[in-house]
C-alpha positions as CSV (number, residue, x, y, z in Angstrom):
1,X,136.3,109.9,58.5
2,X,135.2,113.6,57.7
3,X,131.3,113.0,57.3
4,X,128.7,115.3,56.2
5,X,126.3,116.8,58.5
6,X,123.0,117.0,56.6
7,X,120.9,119.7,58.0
8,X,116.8,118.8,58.6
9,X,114.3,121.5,59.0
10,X,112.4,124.7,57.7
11,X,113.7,127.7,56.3
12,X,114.4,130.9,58.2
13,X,113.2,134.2,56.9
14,X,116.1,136.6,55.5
15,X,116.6,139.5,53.7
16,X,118.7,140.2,50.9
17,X,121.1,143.4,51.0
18,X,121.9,145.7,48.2
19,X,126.0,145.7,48.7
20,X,128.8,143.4,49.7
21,X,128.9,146.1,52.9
22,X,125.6,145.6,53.4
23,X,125.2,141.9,53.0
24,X,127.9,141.1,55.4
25,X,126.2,143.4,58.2
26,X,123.2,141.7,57.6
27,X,124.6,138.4,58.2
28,X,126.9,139.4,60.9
29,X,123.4,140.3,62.4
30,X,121.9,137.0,61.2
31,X,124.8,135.0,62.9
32,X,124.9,136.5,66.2
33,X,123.2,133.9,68.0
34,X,124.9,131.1,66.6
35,X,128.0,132.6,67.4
36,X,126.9,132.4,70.9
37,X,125.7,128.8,70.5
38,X,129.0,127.8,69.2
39,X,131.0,129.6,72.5
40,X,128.1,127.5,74.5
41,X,128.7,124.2,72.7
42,X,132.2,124.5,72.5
43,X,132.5,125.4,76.2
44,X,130.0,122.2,76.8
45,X,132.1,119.7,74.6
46,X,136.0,122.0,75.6
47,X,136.3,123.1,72.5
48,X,139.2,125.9,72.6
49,X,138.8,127.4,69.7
50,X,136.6,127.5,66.2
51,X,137.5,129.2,62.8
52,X,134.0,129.8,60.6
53,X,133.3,131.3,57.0
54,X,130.0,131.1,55.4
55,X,129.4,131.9,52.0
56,X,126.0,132.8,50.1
57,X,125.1,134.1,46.3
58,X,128.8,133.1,45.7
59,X,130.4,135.8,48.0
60,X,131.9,135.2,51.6
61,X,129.7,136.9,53.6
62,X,130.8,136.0,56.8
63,X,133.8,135.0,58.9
64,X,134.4,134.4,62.4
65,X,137.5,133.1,65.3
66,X,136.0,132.0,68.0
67,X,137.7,131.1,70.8
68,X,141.5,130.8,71.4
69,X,144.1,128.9,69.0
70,X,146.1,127.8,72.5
71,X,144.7,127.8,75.9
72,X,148.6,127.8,77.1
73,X,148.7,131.6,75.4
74,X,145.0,132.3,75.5
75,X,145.9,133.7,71.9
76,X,142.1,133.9,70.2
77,X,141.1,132.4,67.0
78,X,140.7,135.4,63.9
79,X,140.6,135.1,60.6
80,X,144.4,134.6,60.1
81,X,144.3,131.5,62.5
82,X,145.4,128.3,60.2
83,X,144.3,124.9,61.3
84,X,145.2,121.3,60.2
85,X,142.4,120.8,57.2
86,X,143.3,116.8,57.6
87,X,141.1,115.0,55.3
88,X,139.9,118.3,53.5
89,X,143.1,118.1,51.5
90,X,141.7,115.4,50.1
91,X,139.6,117.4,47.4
92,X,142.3,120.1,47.4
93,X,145.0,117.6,45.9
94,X,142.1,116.3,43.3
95,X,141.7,119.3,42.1
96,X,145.2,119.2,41.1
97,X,144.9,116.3,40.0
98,X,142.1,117.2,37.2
99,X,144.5,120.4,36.6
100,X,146.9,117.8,35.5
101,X,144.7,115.5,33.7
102,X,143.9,118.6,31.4
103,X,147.2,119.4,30.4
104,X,147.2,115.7,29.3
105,X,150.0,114.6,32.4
106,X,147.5,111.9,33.5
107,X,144.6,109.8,32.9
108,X,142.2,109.4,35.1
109,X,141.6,105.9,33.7
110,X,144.9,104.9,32.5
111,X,146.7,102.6,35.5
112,X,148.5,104.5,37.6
113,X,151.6,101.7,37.6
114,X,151.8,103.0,33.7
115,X,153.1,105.8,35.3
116,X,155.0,104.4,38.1
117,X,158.7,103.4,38.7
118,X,158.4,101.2,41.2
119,X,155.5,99.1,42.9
120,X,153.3,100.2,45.6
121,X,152.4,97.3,46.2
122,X,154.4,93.9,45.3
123,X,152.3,90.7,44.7
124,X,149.1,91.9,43.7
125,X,148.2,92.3,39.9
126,X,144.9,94.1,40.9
127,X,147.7,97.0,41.3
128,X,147.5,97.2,37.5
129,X,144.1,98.0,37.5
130,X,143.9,101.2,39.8
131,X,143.7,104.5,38.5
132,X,143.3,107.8,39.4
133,X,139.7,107.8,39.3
134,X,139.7,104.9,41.5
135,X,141.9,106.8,43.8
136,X,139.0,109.8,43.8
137,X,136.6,108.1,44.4
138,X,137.9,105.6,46.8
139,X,137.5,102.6,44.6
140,X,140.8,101.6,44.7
141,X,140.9,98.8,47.5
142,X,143.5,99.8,49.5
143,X,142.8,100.3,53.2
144,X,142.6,103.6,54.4
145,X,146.2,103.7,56.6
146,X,148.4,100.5,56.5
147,X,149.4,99.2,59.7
148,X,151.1,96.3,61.6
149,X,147.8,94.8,62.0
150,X,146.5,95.4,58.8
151,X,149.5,95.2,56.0
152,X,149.3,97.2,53.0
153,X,146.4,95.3,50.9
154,X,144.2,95.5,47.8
155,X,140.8,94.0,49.6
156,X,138.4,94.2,46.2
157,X,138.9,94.6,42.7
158,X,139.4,98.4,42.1
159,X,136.2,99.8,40.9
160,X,133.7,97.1,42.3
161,X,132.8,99.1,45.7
162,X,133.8,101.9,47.9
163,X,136.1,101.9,51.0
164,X,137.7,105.1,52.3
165,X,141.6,104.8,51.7
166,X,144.2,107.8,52.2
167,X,146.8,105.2,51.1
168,X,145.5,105.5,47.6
169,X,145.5,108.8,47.9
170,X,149.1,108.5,49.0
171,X,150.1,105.8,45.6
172,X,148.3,108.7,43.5
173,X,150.4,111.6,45.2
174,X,153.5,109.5,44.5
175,X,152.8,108.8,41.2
176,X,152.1,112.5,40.3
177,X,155.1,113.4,41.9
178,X,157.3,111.7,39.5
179,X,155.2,113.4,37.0
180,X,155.1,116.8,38.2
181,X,157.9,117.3,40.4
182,X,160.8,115.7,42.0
183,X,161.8,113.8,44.8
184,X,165.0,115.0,47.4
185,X,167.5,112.4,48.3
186,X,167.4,113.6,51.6
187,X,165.5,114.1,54.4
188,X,164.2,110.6,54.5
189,X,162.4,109.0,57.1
190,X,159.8,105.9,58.6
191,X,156.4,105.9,58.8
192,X,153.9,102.8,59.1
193,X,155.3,99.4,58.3
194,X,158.9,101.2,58.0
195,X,157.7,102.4,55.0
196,X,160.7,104.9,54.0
197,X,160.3,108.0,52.5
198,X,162.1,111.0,51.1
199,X,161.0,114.3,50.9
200,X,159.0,115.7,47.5
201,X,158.3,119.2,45.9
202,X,154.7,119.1,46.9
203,X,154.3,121.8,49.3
204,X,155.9,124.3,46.3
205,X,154.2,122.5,43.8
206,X,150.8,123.0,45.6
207,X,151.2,126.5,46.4
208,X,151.9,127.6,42.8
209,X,149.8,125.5,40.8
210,X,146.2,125.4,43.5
211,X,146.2,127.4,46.5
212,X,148.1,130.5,45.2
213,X,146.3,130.8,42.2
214,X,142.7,130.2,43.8
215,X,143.5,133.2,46.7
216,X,144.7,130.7,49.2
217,X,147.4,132.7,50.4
218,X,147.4,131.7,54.0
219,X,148.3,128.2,53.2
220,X,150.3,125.5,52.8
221,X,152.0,122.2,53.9
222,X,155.1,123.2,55.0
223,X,155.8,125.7,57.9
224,X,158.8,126.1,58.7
225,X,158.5,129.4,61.1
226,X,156.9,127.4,64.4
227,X,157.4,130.6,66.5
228,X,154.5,131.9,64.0
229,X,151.6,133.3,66.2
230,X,148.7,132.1,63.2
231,X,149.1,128.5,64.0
232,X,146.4,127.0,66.2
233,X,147.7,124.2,68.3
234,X,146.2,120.5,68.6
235,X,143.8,120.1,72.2
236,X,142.8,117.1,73.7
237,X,139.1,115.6,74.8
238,X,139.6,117.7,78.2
239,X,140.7,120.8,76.5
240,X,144.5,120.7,77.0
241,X,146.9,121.6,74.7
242,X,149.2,118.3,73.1
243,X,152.1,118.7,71.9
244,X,153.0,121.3,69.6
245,X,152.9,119.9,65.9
246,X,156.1,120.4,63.6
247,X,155.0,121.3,60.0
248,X,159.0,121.5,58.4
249,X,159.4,117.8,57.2
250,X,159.0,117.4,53.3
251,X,159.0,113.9,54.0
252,X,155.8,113.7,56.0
253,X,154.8,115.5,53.4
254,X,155.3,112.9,50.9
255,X,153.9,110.5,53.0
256,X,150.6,112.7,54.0
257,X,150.5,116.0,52.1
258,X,147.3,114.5,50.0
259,X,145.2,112.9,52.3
260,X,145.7,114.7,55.5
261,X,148.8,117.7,55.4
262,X,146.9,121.1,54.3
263,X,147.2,123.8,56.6
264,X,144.5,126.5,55.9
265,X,141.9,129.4,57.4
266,X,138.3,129.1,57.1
267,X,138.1,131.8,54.9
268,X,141.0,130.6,52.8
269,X,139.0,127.0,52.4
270,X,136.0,129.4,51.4
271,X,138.0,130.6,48.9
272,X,138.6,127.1,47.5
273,X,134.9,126.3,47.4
274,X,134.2,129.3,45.8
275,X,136.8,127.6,42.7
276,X,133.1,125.4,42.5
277,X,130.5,127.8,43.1
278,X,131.7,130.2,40.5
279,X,134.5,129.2,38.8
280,X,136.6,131.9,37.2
281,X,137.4,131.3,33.3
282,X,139.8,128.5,32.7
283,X,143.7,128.7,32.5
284,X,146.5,127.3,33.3
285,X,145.1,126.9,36.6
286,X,141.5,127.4,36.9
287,X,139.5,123.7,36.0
288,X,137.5,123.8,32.7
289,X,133.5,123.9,33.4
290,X,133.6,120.0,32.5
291,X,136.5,119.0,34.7
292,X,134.5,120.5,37.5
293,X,131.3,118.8,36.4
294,X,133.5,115.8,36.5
295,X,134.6,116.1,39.7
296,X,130.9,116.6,41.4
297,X,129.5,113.5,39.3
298,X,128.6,110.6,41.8
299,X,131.0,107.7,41.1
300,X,129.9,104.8,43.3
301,X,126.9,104.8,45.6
302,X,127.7,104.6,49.9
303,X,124.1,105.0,51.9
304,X,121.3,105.5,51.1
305,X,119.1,106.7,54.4
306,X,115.9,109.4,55.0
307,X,115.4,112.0,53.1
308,X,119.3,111.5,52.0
309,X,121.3,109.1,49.9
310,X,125.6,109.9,49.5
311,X,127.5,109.1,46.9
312,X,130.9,109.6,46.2
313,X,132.4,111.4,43.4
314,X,136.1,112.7,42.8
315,X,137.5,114.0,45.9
316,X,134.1,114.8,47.5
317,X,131.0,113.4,49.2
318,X,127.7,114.2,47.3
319,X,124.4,113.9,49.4
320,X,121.0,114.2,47.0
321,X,119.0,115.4,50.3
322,X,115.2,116.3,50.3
323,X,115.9,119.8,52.0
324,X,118.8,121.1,50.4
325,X,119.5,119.2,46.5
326,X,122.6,118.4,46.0
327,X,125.7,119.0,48.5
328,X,129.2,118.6,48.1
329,X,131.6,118.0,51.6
330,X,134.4,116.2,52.8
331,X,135.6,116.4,57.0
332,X,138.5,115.7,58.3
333,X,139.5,114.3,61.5
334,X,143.1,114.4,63.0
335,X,144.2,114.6,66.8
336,X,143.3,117.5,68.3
337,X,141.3,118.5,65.0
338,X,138.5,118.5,63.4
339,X,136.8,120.3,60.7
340,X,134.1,119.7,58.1
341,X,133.0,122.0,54.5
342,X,130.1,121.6,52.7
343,X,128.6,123.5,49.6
344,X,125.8,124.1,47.0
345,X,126.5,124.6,43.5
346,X,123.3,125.3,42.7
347,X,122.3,127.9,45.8
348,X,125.9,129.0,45.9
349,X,126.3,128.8,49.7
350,X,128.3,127.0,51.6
351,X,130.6,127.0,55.0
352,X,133.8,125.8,56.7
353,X,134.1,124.8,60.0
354,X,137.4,124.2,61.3
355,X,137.9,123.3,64.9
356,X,141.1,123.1,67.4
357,X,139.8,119.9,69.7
358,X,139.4,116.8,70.2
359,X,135.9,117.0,70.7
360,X,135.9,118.8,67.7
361,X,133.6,116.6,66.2
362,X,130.7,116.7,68.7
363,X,130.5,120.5,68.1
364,X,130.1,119.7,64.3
365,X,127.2,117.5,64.6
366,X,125.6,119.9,67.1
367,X,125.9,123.1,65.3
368,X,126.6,121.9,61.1
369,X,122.4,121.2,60.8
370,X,121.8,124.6,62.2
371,X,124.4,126.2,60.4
372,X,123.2,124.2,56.7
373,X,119.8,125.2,57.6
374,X,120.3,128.8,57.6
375,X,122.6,129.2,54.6
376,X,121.1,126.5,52.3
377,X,117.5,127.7,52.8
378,X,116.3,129.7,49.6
379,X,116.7,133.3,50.7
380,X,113.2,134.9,49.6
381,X,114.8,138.6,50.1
């Protein structure tokens, strides 16, 4: 769920600009054919629509809509087009997360049922033993989405090996909820299992304490305005439009906000990487140097494979590749969306990738090599 493309091949030859103004022509220049590859592919796969923003030397230099948000309204995609993030909220929430555990809310390696008024899971003692690093890392051993077939369960001993789980990314965004915020006694409503719950502060908590602060203006959790023309909407395998998705329910947001609810731009999600590539000083929102180091330091090893092997640390996927060092990424994958960012601390470039269908997915590991290879590459200009 949400996998890194890692990007194979030689460098291409650039030049470096003298200005922002000038830098951003240049790569609007560099880009051009890919932007035509990505209309091809996504044509080929019926891809309606693709947001894109690429950063280098720590500076987005380039942004792009392609597409249309809607085939219904043939609306196209630009820079204010917001798309479901899905699983990218994953290393948006543990930022916050490390936000708290400097101000000394949380541990990260203090159990989280510590912290907890009731159980998230009944039966098990190994519940005792999770923490929020075992959350971030997905150590915990919960499943990744409880279900009829497959109950809420702890499958290992937290900490002894890795298996992707948004339901401990759910116990953790409860338990910081208590901490941080409040819950509403109304709305409340049913989700797997007829698991109930009620509605949370997390959208207002988000927006203040993360996005805001980082420059992520454009999103959010909650939208209560559907009518809004910046929304792209959800497209199926054949490139029909679903359903229309409602984004007003602080109770799905309780339930999802963490692992899956972040609604965002490309360029906005640039912004967010940018918190990594270079970090304004610490404050009462901005992570110390250390709590970011913390955050990129491999926690459990995955895969090891050519030329790669991925780890995962808190809240991202870190692939030590032959090509490129170290990168940083996390995908996500809902219906009718799909989307992927990846970074280099150490080169300072990196790009998001968010998509509006199904096939979504396909066009990511098409393009996402082509794309790494150009912006990775050690610009000799």
């Amino acid at each position: 769920m949400g996998s890194s493309i890692l990007a194979l091949g030689g460098c291409s030859s650039l030049t470096k600009s003298k200005t922002p103004l000038d830098r951003s022509r240049h790569w609007a220049q560099q880009f051009k054919d890919l932007e035509k590859r990505f209309l091809d592919v996504g044509a080929k796969h019926k891809v309606p629509g693709v947001a894109l923003a690429v950063v280098k030397d720590a500076q987005t230099v380039w942004s792009k809509g392609i597409g249309v948000q809607d085939q219904a309204s043939n609306v196209p995609v630009n820079d204010a087009t917001v798309f479901e993030a899905a699983s990218m909220s994953k290393p948006v929430f543990a930022y916050a997360v490390m936000k708290m555990c400097e101000r000394g809310v949380i541990k990260l390696d203090q159990p989280l049922s510590t912290y907890a008024r009731e159980r998230f899971l009944n039966g098990d003692p190994r519940l005792d033993l999770i923490t929020a690093r075992h959350v971030l890392s997905h150590t915990s051993g919960f499943q990744d989405i409880r279900s009829r077939q497959h109950p809420l369960k702890i499958h290992f001993k937290p900490g002894e090996k890795w298996q992707y789980s948004g339901e401990g990314y759910a116990y953790l965004q409860s338990v910081t909820t208590r901490l941080t915020g409040h819950s509403f006694a109304s709305p409340c409503e049913s989700y797997e299992m007829d698991l109930r719950v009620c509605g949370t502060d997390f959208d207002s908590y988000m927006r203040g304490n993360v996005l805001q602060p980082l420059g992520m203006e454009s999103s959010g959790y909650l939208w209560p305005d559907q009518s809004a023309t910046t929304l792209a909407r959800p497209h199926d395998e054949n490139g029909r439009p679903l359903a229309e998705r409602k984004y007003n329910s602080s109770a799905a947001m309780a339930r999802y906000g963490s692992m899956g609810g972040l609604l965002t731009t490309a360029r906005d999600y640039a912004r967010f990487l940018l918190a990594f590539m270079d970090p304004k000083p610490a404050d009462a929102f901005h992570l110390t140097p250390s709590s970011i180091e913390e955050m990129l330091t491999p926690q459990v090893r995955v895969e090891d494979g050519p030329g790669y092997s991925i780890s995962w640390a808190l809240g991202w996927k870190i692939a030590k590749t032959v090509d490129y060092g170290v990168l940083a990424s996390h995908g996500g994958d809902q219906s009718g969306f799909h989307s992927l960012a990846e970074m280099s601390t150490s080169r300072k470039s990196g790009y998001v990738i968010l998509t509006n269908g199904e096939n979504g997915w396909k066009l990511i590991q098409e393009l996402a090599p082509e794309l790494a290879q150009r912006i990775h590459a050690t610009d000799p200009g």
